[in-house]
C-alpha positions in Angstrom: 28.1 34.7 -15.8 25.1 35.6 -13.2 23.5 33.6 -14.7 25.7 30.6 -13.6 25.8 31.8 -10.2 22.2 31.7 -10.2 21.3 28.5 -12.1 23.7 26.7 -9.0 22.0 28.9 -6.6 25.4 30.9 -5.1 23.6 34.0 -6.3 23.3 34.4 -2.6 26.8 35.3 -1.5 29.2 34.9 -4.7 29.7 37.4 -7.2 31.8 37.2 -10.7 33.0 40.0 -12.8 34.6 40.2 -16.0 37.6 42.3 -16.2 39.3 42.4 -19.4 39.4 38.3 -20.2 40.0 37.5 -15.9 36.8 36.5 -14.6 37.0 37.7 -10.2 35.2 36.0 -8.0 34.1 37.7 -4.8 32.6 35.3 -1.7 30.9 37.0 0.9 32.0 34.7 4.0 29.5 36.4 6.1 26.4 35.9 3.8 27.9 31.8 2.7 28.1 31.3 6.9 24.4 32.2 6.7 23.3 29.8 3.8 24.9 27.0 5.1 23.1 26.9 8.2 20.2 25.7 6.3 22.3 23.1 4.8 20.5 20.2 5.2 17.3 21.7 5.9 13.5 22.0 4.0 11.2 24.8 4.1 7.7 23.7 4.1 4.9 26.4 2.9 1.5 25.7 3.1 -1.8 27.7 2.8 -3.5 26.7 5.9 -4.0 29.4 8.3 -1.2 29.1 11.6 -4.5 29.0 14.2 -5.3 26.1 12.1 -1.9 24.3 12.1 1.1 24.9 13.8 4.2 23.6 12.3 4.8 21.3 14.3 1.4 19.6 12.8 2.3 20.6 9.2 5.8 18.5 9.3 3.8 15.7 11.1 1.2 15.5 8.0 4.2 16.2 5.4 6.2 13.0 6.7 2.5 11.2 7.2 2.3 11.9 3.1 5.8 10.4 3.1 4.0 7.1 4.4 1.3 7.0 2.0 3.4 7.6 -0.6 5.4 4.6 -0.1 2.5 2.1 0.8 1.4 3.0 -2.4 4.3 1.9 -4.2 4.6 -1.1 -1.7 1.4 -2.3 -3.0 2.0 -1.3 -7.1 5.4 -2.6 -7.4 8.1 -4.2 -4.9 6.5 -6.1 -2.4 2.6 -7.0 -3.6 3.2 -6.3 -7.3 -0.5 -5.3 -7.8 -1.2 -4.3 -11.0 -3.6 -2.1 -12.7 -6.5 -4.5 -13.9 -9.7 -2.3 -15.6 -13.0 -3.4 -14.6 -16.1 -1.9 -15.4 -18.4 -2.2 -12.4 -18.1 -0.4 -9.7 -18.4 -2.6 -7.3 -15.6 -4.9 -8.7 -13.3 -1.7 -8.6 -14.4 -1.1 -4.8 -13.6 -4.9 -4.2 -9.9 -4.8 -6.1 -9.2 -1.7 -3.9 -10.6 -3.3 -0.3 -8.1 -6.4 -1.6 -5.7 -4.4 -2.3 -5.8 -2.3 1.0 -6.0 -5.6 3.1 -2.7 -6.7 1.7 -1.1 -3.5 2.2 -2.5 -3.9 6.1 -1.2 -7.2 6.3 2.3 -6.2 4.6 2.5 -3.4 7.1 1.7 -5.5 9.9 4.3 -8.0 9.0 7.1 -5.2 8.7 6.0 -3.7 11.6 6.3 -7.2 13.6 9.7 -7.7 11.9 11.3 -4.6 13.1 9.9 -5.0 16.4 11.5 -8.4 16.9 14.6 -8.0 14.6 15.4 -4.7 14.2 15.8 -2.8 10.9 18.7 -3.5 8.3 20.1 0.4 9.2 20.6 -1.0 12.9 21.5 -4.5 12.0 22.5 -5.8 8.8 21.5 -8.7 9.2 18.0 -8.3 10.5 15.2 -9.7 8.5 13.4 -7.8 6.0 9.6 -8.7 4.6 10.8 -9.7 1.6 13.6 -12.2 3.3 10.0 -13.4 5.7 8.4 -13.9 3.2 11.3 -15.9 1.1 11.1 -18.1 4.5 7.4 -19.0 4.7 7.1 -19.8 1.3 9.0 -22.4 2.1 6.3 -24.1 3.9 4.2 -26.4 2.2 1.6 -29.1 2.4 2.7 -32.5 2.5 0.2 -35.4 1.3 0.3 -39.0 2.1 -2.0 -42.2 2.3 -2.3 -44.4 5.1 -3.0 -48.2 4.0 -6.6 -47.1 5.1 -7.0 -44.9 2.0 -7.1 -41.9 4.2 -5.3 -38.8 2.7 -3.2 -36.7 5.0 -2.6 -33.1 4.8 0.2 -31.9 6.9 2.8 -29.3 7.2 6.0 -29.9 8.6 7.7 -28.7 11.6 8.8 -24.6 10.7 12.4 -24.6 10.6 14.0 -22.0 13.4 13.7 -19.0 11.1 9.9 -19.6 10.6 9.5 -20.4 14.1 10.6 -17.1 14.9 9.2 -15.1 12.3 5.4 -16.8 13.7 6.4 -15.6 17.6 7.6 -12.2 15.9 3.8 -11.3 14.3 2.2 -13.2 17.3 0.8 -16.3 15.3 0.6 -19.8 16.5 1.7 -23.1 13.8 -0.8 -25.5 13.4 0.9 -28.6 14.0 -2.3 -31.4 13.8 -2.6 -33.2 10.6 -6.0 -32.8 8.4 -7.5 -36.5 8.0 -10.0 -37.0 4.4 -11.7 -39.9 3.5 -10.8 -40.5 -0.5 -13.8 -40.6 -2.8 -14.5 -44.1 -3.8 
C-alpha cells in the first residue's frame, strides 16, 4: 500500500493502514496545505557555484535551452523540414549546417515580424502564423509574356492585401518593375 502512496507521490502527507480487510486513510491537512503550494512550480538544481549564478540567471539560461530546443525542431521537422543528409567532407557538413542556420535566422525573423505586427494566435485567433505567411507568399509567382517584339517579360503581379501586409510587417519592399530579355535567336 506505501508503495502506492509513493509511486503517485502523496507519500508526503497521506498515510494508509490495513486493519483487518478496511484499508484507513489518514491526510495530514497541514503537511497537503504545504505541497500544494508548489503546485505548479519546478525546482531547478544545478552544479554551478551561487557566486557564479544567481537564480535568477539559472532560470534565464534554462528557458534560453527552451529556445534552442525548439529552433531545433523548427528547422528538423515542422517548418523547414531539413533532413539529415550524410556527407563526407567536412566542409560540405560545415556548409549544410551554415544553410541550415540561415534558414532558421530567417524563419525566426519572419515569426518575430509576424507577432510584432499581428500578434500571436494565444492573443488573437486569428493572427497570422509563419506557416499561414508563408502559405500566402507562395502564392506569388512569375508571370511570362511576349511582346510582338520577341521580348520576354518577367513580372510578378500586384501582392494581394494579405501579402502586402505581411512585406510592411518584416520591413521589405515589392518589386513592382518588370524584367525585359531579349530571346535568343
Amino acid at each position: 500500500m506505501q508503495g502506492w502512496v509513493k509511486r503517485h507521490k502523496l507519500s508526503a502527507f497521506v498515510t494508509l493502514t490495513l486493519n483487518e480487510r478496511v484499508i484507513h486513510c489518514a491526510i495530514d491537512e497541514d503537511a497537503q496545505a504545504a505541497d500544494a503550494l508548489l503546485d505548479g512550480c519546478y525546482l531547478l538544481e544545478t552544479d554551478v557555484p551561487a557566486e557564479w549564478m544567481d537564480a535568477q540567471t539559472v532560470g534565464a539560461r534554462y528557458r534560453d535551452l527552451q529556445k534552442v530546443e525548439r529552433n531545433f525542431r523548427t528547422v528538423k521537422t515542422s517548418f523547414l523540414e531539413i533532413r539529415p543528409i550524410f556527407l563526407r567532407k567536412a566542409e560540405r557538413a560545415r556548409a549544410h549546417v551554415l544553410v541550415a542556420m540561415l534558414a532558421l535566422k530567417i524563419a525566426c525573423h519572419l515569426e518575430a515580424g509576424l507577432r510584432k505586427a499581428f500578434g500571436t494566435t494565444a492573443e488573437d485567433r486569428a493572427a497570422l502564423t509563419p506557416a499561414d505567411a508563408l502559405v500566402a507568399l507562395g502564392r506569388l509567382t512569375y508571370l511570362h509574356s511576349t511582346d510582338r517584339h520577341g521580348q520576354t517579360h518577367l513580372y510578378l503581379p500586384r501582392p494581394d492585401e494579405q501579402q502586402a501586409k505581411i512585406f510592411a510587417a518584416l520591413g521589405l519592399s515589392f518589386p513592382l518593375r518588370p524584367k525585359a530579355t531579349q530571346r535568343a535567336a
